[in-house]
N, C-alpha and C positions, 0 to 999 in steps of 0.2 A: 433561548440560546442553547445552544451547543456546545462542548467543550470535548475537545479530542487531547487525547494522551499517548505518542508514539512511543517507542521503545525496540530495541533490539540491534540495530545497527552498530558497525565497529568494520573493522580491518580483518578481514578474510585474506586467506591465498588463494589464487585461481582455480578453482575447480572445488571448493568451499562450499560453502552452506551458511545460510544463516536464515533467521524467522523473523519477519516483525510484527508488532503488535500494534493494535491503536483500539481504545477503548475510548469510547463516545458516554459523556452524562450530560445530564442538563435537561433539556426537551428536547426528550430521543424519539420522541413520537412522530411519525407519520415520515419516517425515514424510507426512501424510495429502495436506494443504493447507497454502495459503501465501497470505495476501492484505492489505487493508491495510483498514485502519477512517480515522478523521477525528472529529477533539474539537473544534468552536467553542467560543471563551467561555460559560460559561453553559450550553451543551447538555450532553445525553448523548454519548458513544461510541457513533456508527454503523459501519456498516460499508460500505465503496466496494465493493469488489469482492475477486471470493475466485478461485482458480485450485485445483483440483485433482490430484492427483499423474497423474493419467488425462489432464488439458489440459485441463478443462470446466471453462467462465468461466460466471462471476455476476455482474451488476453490479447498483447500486440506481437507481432510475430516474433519479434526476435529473443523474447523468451519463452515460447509456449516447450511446454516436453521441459522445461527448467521451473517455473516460479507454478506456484498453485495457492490461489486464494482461498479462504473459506472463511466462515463467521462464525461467530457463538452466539446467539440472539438471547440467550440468557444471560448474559454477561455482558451484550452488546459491545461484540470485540469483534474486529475484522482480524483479520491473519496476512500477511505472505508469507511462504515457504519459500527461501532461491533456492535452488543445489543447480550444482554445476557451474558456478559463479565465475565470470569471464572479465577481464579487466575492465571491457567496455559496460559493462555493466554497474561502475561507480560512479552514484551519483548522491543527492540529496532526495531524500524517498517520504514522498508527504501522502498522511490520508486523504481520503477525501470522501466526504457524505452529500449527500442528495436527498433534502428533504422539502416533502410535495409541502405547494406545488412550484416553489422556483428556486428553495432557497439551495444555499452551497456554503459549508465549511471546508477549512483545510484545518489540518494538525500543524504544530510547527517545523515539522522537518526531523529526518535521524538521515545522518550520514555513513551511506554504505561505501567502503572502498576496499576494492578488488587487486592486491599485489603483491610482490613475491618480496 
């Protein structure tokens, strides 16, 4: 098992900045990927951006040039960086790991909201 721990979310103004965290224990072993999805009211579960065990980033258009992932593999922490943070950009912001060969966690959620 796996156990993810988010953090960092809260109430920003438009054009903001905020970081999140999600640190993975358990059996951290044989982790693929590590990235974070986003639940608005009413939508689906997208996906922000995803980081590879290898360091190859993904992101979805509507934030690339704003959010920037990266890991700590020693610490076995995933990151997002937002800046530039846009109203449409509040959502509920959950980890997510990819460990080979099929399995998948989520963290519980941290609520990012974005307004004046």
């Amino acid at each position: 098992q796996v156990q993810l721990v988010e953090s960092g979310g809260g109430l920003v103004q438009p054009g903001g900045s905020l970081r999140l965290s999600c640190e993975a224990s358990g059996s951290i072993s044989g982790i693929t990927a590590m990235g974070w999805h986003r639940q608005a009211p009413g939508k689906q579960r997208d996906v922000v951006a995803r980081i590879t065990s290898g360091g190859s980033t993904t992101y979805v258009d509507s934030v690339k040039g704003r959010f920037t992932i990266s890991r700590d593999n020693a610490k076995n922490t995933v990151y997002l960086q937002m800046n530039s943070l846009k109203p449409e950009d509040t959502a509920v912001y959950y980890c997510k790991i990819d460990r080979a060969p099929f399995t998948v966690y989520w963290g519980q959620g941290t609520q990012v909201t974005v307004s004046s």
